[in-house]
N, C-alpha and C positions, 0 to 999 in steps of 0.2 A: 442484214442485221444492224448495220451502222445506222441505214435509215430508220430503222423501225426503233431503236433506242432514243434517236435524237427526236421524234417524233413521241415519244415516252416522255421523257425529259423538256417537252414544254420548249425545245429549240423553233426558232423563225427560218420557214423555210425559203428559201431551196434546199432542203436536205442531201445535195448532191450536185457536184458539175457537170455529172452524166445525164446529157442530155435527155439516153433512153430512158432510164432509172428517174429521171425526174419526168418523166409526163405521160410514162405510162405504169401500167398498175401492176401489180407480179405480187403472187402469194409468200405468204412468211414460211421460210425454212421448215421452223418446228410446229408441229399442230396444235402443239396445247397454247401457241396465239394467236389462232385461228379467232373470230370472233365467233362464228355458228359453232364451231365447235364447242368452243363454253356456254354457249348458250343451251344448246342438243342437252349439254353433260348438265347442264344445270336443271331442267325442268326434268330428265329423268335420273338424279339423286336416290329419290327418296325409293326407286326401284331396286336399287344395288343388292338387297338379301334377298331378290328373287330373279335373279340371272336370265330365267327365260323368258319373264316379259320383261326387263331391263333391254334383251337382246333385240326380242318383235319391234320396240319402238325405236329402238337406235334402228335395225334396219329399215321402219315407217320415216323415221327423221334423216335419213339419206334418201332416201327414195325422193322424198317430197322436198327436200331441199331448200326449205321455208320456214324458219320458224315462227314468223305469225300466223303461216296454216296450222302450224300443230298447237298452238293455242287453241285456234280456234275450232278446231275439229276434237281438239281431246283425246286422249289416248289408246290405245288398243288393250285390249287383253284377250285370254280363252274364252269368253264368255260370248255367244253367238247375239244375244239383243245388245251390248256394248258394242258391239262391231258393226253391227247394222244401224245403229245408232250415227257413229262415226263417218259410215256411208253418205247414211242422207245429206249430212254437216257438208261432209268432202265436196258432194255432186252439186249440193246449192251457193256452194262458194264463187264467186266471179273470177274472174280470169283477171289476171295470171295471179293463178296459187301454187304453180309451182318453183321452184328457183329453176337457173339456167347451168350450176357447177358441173354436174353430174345428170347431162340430159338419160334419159329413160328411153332405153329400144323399143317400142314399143313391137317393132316386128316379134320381136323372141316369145310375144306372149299371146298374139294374135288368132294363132290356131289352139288355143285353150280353150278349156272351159270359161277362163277367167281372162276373155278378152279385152277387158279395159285396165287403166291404171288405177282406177278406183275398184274393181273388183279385187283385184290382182294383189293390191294392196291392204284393205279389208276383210278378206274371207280366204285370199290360199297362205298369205304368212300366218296367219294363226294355225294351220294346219301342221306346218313343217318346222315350226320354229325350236318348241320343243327337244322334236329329234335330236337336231342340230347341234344346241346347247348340250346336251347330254353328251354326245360325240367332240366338242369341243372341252370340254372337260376330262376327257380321258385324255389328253395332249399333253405333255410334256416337253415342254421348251421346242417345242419343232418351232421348225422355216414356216415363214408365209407362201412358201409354194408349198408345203409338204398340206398343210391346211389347209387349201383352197382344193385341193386332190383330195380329200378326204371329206369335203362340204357340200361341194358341186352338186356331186352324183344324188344326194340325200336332198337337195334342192330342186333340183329334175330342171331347172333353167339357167341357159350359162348369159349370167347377170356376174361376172367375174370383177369385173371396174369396182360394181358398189357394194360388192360381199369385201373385198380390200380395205375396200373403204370404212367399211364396219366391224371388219377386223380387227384396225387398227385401233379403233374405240374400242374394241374388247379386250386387245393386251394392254391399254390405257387403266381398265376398271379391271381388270383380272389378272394381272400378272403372272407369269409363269410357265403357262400353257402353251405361248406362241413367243417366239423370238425374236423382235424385229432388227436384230444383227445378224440372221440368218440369211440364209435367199430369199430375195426377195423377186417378185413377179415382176416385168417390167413393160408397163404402159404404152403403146403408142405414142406418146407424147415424151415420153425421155426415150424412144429407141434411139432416135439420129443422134444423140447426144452419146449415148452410151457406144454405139457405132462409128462415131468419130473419135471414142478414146481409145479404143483400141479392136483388135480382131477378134479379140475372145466372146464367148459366147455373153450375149448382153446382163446378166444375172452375176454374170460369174464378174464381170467387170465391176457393175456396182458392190460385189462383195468386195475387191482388189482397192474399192475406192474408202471403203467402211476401216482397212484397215488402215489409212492415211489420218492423220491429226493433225491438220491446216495448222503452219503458225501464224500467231497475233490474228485469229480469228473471234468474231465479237460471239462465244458461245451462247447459248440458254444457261443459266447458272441453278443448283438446286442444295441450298445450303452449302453456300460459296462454290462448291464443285461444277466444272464444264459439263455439259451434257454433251458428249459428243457423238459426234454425226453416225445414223446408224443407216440401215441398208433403204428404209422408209424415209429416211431424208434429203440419200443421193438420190433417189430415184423422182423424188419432186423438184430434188435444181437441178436436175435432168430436163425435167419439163418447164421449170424455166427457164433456164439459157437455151430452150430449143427459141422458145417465145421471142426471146430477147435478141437472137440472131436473125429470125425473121425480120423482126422491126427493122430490125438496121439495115436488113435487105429490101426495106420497101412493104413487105407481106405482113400476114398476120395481121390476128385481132385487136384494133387496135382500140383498146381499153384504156382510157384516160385515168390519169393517177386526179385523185382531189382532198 
């Protein structure tokens, strides 16, 4: 956060002594200064009073992980010749259209009907998305694990990473429904972290961490108030300090800060 402010603020770098921290790359704490993320949230705005396609292309725009492909392909709706439309755009697009944050199993979808990323992506989420939404709005402040138990199954493919992931976008644009100071799911990527703070069950620890209030830490502010750290925040510097410990161990991808 210190870097990311001093690099706001128009400071000459080195933003840092740390060596790690200066030369290689690590995600911002909070998402809402993500930059795809404002980006995702900005071209679908004008979707927000109709929640079930707001929802299809938030989870098209994680899937695809690009937002000059979703320019250029255009967006999804219920509507079976727009979606076939979108197809043709997806499949003639050259390589690489897709980003790298959030790679795509492709195994999980292989013995479908909808064996490709582009099938999979224009013609079964318009089917299921619906559902979903309707079922996400009977929620009430639940946990993101109580959520994603209740999503899955109505999804019929366990795509668990990037249903999280568009979760989080959806208690973003929706408030209320979903908790992210609740339990939270915990990633591959912060387990060894959350494993080396303590023996308790991984979930239950980043809950243990949510209720801690760092002091003289550089929060997100939102009309002067801290935003502070909720159970979706531990659980990303979870996966960075896994990152960041690697580096120092020699390992790991080692992604150049610029």
């Amino acid at each position: 956060m210190v870097i990311y402010e001093k690099k706001e603020q128009g400071a000459t770098p080195p933003f840092t002594s740390n060596e790690i921290l200066r030369k290689y790359r690590f995600c911002n704490i909070y998402r809402e200064l993500d930059r795809q993320t404002i980006e995702f949230h900005t071209i679908l705005k004008s979707l927000v009073s109709k929640p079930d396609i707001w929802l299809l292309n938030m989870l098209f725009s994680r899937f695809i992980c690009n937002t000059q492909t979703i320019k250029a392909v255009g967006l999804l709706n219920f509507d079976l010749k727009n979606n076939e439309l979108v197809y043709e755009k997806l499949m003639s697009l050259p390589r690489p259209k897709y980003g790298n944050a959030y790679i795509f199993p492709i195994s999980t979808i292989q013995k479908s009907k909808y064996d490709t990323r582009e099938k999979f992506f224009c013609f079964y989420l318009p089917q299921v998305v619906q559902v979903i939404t309707e079922e996400l709005f009977t929620l009430k402040g639940s946990s993101m694990s109580d959520a994603l138990d209740r999503i899955l199954p109505l999804f019929g493919f366990n795509l668990k990473f990037h249903w999280t992931e568009t979760l989080i976008d959806f208690c973003y644009q929706y408030p209320g429904h979903i908790d992210l100071y609740k339990q939270f799911p915990i990633g591959p990527g912060s387990l060894p972290t959350m494993k080396r703070l303590s023996n308790l069950d991984p979930e239950l620890t980043c809950l243990r961490l949510v209720e801690t209030v760092p002091l003289k830490f550089n929060y997100l502010t939102f009309n002067d108030n801290p935003i502070y750290l909720s159970a979706e925040n531990w659980e990303g510097i979870g996966c960075e300090y896994r990152k960041y410990c690697n580096l120092i161990n020699g390992g790991g991808r080692k992604r150049l800060f610029h």
